[in-house]
PDB file of N, CA, C and O in Angstrom:
ATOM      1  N   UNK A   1      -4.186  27.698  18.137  1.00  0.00           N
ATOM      2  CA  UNK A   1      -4.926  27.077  17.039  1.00  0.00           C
ATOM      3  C   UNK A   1      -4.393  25.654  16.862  1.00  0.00           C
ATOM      4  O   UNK A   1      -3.237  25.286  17.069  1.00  0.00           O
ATOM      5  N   UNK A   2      -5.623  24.773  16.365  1.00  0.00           N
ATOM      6  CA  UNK A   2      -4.732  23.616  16.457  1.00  0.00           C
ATOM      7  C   UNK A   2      -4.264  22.935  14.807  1.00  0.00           C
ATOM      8  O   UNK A   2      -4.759  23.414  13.787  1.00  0.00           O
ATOM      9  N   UNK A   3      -3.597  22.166  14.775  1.00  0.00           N
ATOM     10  CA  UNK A   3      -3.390  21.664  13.675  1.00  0.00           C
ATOM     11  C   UNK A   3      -4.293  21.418  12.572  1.00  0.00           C
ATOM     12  O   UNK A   3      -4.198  21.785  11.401  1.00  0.00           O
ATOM     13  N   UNK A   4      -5.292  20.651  13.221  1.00  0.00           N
ATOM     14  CA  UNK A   4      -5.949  20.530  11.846  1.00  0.00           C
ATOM     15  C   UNK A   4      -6.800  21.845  11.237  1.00  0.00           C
ATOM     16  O   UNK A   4      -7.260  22.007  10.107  1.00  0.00           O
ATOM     17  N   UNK A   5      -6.837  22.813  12.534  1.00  0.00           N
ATOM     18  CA  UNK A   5      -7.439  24.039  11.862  1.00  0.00           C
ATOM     19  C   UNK A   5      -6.684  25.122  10.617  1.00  0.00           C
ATOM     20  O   UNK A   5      -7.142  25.868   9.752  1.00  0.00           O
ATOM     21  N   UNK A   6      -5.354  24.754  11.053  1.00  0.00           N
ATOM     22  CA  UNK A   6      -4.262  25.091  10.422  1.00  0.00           C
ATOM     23  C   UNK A   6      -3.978  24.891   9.122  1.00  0.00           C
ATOM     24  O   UNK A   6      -3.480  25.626   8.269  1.00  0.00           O
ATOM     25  N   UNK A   7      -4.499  23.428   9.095  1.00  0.00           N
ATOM     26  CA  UNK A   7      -4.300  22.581   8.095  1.00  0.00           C
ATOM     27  C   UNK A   7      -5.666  22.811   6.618  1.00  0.00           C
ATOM     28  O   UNK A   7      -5.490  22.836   5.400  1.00  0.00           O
ATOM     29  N   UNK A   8      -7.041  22.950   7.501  1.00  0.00           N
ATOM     30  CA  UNK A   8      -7.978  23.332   6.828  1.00  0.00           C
ATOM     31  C   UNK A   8      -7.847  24.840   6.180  1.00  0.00           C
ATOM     32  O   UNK A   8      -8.162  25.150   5.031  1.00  0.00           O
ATOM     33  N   UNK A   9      -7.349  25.633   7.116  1.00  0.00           N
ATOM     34  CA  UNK A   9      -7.063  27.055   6.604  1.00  0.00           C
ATOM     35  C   UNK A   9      -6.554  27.085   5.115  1.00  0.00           C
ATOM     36  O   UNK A   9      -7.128  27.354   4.060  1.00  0.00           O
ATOM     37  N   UNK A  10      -4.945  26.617   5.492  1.00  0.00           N
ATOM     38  CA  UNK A  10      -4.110  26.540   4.257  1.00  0.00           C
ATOM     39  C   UNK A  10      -4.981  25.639   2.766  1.00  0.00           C
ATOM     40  O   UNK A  10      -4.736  25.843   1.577  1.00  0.00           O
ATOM     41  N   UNK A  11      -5.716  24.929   3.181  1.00  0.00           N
ATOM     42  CA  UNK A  11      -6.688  24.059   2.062  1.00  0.00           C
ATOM     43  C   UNK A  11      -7.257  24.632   1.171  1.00  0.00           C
ATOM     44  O   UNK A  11      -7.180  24.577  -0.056  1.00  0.00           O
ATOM     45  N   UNK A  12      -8.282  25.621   2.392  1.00  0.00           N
ATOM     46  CA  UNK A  12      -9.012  27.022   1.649  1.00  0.00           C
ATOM     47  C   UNK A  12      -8.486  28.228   0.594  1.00  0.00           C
ATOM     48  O   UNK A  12      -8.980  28.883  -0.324  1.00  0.00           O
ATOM     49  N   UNK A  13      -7.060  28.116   1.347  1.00  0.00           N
ATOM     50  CA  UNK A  13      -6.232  29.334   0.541  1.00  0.00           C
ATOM     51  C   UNK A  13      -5.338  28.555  -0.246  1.00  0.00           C
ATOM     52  O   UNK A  13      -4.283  29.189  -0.265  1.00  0.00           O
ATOM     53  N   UNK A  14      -5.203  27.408  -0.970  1.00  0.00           N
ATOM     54  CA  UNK A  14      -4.980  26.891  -1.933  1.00  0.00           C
ATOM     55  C   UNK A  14      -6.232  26.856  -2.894  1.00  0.00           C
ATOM     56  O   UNK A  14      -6.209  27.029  -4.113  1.00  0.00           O
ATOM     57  N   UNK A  15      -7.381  26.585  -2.061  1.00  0.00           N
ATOM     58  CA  UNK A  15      -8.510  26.661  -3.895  1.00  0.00           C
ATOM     59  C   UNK A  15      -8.858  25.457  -3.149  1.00  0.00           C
ATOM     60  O   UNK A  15      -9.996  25.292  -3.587  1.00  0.00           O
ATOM     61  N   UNK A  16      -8.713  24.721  -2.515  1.00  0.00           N
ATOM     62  CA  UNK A  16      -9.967  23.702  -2.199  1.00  0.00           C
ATOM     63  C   UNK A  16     -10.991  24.109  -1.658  1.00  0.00           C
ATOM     64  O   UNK A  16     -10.853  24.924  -0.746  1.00  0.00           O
ATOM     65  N   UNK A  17     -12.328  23.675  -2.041  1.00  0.00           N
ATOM     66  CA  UNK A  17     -13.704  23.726  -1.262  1.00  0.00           C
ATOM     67  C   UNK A  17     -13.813  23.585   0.032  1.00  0.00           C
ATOM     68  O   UNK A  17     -14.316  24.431   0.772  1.00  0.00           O
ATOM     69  N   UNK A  18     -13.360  22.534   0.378  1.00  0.00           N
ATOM     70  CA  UNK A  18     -13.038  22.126   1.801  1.00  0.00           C
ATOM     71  C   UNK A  18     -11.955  21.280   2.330  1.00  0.00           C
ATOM     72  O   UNK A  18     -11.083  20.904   1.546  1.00  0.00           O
ATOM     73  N   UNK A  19     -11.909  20.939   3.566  1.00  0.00           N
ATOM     74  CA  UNK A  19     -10.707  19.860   3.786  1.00  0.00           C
ATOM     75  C   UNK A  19     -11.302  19.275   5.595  1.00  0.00           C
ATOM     76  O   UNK A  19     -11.843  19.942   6.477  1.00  0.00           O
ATOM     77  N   UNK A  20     -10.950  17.967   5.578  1.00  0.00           N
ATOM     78  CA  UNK A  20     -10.914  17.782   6.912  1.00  0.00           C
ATOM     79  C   UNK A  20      -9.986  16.893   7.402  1.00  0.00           C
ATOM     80  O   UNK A  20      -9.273  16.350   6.558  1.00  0.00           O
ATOM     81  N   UNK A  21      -9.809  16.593   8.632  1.00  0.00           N
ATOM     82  CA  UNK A  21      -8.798  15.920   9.211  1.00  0.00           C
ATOM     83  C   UNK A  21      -9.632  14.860  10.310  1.00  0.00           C
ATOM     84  O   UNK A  21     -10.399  15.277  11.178  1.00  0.00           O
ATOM     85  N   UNK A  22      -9.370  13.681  10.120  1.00  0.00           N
ATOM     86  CA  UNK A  22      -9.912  12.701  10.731  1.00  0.00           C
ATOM     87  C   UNK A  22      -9.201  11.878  11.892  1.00  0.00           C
ATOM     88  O   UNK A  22      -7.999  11.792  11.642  1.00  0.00           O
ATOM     89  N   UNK A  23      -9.545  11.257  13.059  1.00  0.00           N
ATOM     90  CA  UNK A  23      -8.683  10.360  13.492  1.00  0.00           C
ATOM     91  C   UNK A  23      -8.033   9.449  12.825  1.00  0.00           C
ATOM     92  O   UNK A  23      -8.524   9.051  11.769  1.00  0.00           O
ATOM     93  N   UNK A  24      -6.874   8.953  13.259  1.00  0.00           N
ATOM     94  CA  UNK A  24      -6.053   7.770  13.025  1.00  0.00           C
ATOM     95  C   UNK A  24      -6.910   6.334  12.960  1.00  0.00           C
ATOM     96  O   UNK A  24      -7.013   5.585  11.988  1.00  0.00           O
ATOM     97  N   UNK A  25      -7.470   6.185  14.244  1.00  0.00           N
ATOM     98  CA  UNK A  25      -8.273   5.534  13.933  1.00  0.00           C
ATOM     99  C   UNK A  25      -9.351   4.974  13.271  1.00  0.00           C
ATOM    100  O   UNK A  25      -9.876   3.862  13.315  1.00  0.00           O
ATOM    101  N   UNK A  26      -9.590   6.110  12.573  1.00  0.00           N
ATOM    102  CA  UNK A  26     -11.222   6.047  11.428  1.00  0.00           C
ATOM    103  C   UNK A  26     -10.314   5.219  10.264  1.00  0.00           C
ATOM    104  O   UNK A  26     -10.897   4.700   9.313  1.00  0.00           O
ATOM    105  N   UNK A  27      -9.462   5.169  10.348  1.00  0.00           N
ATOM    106  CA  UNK A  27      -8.821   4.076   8.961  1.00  0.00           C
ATOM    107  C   UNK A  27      -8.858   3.041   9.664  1.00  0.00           C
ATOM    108  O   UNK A  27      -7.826   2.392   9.491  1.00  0.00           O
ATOM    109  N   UNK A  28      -9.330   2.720  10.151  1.00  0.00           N
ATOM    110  CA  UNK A  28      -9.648   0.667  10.361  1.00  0.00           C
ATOM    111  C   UNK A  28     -10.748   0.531   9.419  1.00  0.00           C
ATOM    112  O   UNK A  28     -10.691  -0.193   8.425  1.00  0.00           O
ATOM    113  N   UNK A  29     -12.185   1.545   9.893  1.00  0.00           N
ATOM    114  CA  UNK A  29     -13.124   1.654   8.918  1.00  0.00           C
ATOM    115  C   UNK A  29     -12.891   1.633   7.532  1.00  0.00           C
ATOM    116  O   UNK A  29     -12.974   0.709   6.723  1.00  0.00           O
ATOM    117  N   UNK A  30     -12.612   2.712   7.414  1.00  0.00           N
ATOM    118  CA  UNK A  30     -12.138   2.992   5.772  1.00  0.00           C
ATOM    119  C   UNK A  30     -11.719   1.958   4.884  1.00  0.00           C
ATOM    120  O   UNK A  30     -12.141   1.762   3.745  1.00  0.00           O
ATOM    121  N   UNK A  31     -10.451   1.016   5.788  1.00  0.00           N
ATOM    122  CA  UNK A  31      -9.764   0.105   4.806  1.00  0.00           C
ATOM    123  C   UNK A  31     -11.412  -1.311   4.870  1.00  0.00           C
ATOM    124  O   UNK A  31     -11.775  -1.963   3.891  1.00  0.00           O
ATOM    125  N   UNK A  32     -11.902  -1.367   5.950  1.00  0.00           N
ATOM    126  CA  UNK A  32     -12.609  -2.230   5.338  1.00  0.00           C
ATOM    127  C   UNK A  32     -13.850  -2.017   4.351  1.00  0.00           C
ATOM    128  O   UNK A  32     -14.235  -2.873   3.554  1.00  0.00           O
ATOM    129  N   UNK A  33     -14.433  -0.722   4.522  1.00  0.00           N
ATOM    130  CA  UNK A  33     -15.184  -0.213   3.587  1.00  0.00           C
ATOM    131  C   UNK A  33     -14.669  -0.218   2.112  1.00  0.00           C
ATOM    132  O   UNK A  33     -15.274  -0.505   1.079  1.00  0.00           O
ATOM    133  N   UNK A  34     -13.173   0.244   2.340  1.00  0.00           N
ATOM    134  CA  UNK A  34     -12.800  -0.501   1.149  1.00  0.00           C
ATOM    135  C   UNK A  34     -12.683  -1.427   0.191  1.00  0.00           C
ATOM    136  O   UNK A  34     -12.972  -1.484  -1.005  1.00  0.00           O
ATOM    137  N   UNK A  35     -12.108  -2.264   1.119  1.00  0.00           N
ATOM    138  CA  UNK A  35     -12.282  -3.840   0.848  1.00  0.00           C
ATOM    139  C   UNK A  35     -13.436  -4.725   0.265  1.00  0.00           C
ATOM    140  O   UNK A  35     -13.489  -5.534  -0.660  1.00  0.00           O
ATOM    141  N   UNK A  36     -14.210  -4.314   1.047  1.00  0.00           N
ATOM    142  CA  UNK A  36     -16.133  -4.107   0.559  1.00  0.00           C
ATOM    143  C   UNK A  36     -16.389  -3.958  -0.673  1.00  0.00           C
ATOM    144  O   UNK A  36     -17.154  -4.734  -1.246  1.00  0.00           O
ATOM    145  N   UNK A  37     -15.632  -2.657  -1.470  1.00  0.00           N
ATOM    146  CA  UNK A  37     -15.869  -1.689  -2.053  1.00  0.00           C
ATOM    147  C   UNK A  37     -15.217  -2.575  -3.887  1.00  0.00           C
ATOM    148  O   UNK A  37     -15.635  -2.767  -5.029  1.00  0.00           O
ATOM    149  N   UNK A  38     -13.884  -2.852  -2.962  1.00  0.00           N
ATOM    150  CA  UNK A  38     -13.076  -4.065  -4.099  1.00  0.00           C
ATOM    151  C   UNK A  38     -13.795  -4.813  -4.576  1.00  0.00           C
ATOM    152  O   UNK A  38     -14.259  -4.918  -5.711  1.00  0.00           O
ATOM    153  N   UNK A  39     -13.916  -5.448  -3.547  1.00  0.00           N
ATOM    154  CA  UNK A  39     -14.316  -6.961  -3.642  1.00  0.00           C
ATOM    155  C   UNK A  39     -15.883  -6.758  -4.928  1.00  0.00           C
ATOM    156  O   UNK A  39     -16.116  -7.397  -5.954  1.00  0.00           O
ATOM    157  N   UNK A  40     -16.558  -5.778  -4.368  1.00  0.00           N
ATOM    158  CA  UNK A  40     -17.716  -5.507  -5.257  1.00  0.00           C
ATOM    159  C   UNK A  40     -17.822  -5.332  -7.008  1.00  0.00           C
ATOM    160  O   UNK A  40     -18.349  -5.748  -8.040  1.00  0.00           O
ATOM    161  N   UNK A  41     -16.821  -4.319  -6.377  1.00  0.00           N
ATOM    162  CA  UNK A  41     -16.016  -3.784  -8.296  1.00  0.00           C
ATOM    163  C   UNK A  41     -14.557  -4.108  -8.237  1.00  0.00           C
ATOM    164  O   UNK A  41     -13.650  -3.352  -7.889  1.00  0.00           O
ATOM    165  N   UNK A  42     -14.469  -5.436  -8.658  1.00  0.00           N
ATOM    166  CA  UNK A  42     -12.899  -5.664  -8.599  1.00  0.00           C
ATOM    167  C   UNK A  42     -12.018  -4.811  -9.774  1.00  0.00           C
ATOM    168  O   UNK A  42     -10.887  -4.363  -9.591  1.00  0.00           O
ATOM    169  N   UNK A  43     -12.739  -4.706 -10.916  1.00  0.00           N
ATOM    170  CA  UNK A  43     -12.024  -3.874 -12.075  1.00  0.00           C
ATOM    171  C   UNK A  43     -11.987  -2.353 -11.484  1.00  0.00           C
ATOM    172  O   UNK A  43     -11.255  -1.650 -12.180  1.00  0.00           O
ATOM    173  N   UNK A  44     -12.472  -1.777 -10.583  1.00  0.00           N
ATOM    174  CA  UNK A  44     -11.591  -0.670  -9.719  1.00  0.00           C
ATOM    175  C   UNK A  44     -10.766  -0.778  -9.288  1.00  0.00           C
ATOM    176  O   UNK A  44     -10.147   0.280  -9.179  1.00  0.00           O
ATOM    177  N   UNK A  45     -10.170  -1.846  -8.790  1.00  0.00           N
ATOM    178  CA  UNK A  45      -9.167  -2.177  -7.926  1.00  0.00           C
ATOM    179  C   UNK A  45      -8.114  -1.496  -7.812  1.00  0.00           C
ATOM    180  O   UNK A  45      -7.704  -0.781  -6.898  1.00  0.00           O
ATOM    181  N   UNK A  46      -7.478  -1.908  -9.333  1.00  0.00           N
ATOM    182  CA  UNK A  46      -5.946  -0.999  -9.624  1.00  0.00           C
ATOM    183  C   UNK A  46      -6.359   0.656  -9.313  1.00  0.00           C
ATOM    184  O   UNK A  46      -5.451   1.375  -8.894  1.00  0.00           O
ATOM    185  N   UNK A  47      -7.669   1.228  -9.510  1.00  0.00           N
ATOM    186  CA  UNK A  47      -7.413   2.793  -9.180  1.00  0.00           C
ATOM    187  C   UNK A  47      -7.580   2.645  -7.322  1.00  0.00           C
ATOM    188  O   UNK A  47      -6.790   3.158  -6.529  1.00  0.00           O
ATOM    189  N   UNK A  48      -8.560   1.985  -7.019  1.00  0.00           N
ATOM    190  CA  UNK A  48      -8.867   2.273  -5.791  1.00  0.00           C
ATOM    191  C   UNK A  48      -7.926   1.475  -4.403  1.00  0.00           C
ATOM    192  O   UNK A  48      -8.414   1.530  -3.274  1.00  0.00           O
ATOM    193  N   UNK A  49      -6.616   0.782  -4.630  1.00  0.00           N
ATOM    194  CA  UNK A  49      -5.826   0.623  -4.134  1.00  0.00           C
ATOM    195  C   UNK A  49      -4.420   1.271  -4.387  1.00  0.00           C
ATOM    196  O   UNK A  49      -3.357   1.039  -3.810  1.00  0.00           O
ATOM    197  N   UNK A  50      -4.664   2.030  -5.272  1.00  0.00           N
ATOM    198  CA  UNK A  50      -3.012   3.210  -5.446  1.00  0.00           C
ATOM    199  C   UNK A  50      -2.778   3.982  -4.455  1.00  0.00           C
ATOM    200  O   UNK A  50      -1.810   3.788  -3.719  1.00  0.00           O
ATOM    201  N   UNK A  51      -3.781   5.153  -4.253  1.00  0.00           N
ATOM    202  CA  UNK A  51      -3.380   5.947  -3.032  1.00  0.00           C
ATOM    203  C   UNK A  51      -3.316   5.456  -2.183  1.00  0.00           C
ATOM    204  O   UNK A  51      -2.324   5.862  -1.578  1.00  0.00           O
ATOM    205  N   UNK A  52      -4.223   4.127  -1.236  1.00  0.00           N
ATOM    206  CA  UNK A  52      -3.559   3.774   0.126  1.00  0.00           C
ATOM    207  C   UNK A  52      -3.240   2.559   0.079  1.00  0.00           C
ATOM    208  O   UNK A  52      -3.983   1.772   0.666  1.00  0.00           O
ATOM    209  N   UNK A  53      -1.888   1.968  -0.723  1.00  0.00           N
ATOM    210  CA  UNK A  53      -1.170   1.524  -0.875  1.00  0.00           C
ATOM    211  C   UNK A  53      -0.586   0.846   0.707  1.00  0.00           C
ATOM    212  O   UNK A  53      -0.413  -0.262   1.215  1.00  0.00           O
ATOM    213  N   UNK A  54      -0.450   2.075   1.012  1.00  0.00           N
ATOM    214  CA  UNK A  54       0.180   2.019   2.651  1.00  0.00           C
ATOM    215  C   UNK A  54      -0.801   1.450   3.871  1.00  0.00           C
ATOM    216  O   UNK A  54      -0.270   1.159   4.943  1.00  0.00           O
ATOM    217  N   UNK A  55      -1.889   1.331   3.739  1.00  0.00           N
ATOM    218  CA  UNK A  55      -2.962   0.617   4.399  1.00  0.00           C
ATOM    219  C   UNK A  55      -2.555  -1.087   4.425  1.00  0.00           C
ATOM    220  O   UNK A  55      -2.747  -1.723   5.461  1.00  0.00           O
ATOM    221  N   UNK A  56      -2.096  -1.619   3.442  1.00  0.00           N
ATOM    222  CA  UNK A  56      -1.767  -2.790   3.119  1.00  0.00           C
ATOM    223  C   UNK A  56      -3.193  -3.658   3.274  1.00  0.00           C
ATOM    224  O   UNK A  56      -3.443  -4.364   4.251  1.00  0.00           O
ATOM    225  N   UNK A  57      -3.977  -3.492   2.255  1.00  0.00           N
ATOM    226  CA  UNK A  57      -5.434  -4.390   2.314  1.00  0.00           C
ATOM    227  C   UNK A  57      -5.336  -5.501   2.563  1.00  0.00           C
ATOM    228  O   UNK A  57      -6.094  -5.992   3.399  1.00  0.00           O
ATOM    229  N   UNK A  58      -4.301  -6.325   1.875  1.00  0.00           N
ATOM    230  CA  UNK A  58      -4.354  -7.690   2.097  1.00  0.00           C
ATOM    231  C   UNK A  58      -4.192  -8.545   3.013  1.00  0.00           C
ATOM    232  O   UNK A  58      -4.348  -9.742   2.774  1.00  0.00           O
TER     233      UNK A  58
END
């Protein structure tokens, strides 16, 4: 079995609806969809740059 099936399993049997696991790579997308996303609604900002902090948008 592989990891992320592993990973979705345990998701389910915590109480989440669902879960998925994406490439590494699909975060190039993401951070600029983000960015997009800022720039649009800047008064989101402070929520919608906390969790990926670690992306480093700037």
């Amino acid at each position: 079995m592989d990891l992320g099936k592993i990973i979705h399993e345990k998701a389910l049997e915590c109480g989440y609806d669902n879960c998925g696991v994406i490439p590494l790579e699909a975060f190039g997308e993401y951070k600029e969809r983000l960015k997009e996303r800022i720039a649009k609604f800047p008064e989101a900002a402070a929520v919608l740059e906390t969790p990926l902090a670690s992306l480093k948008l700037n």
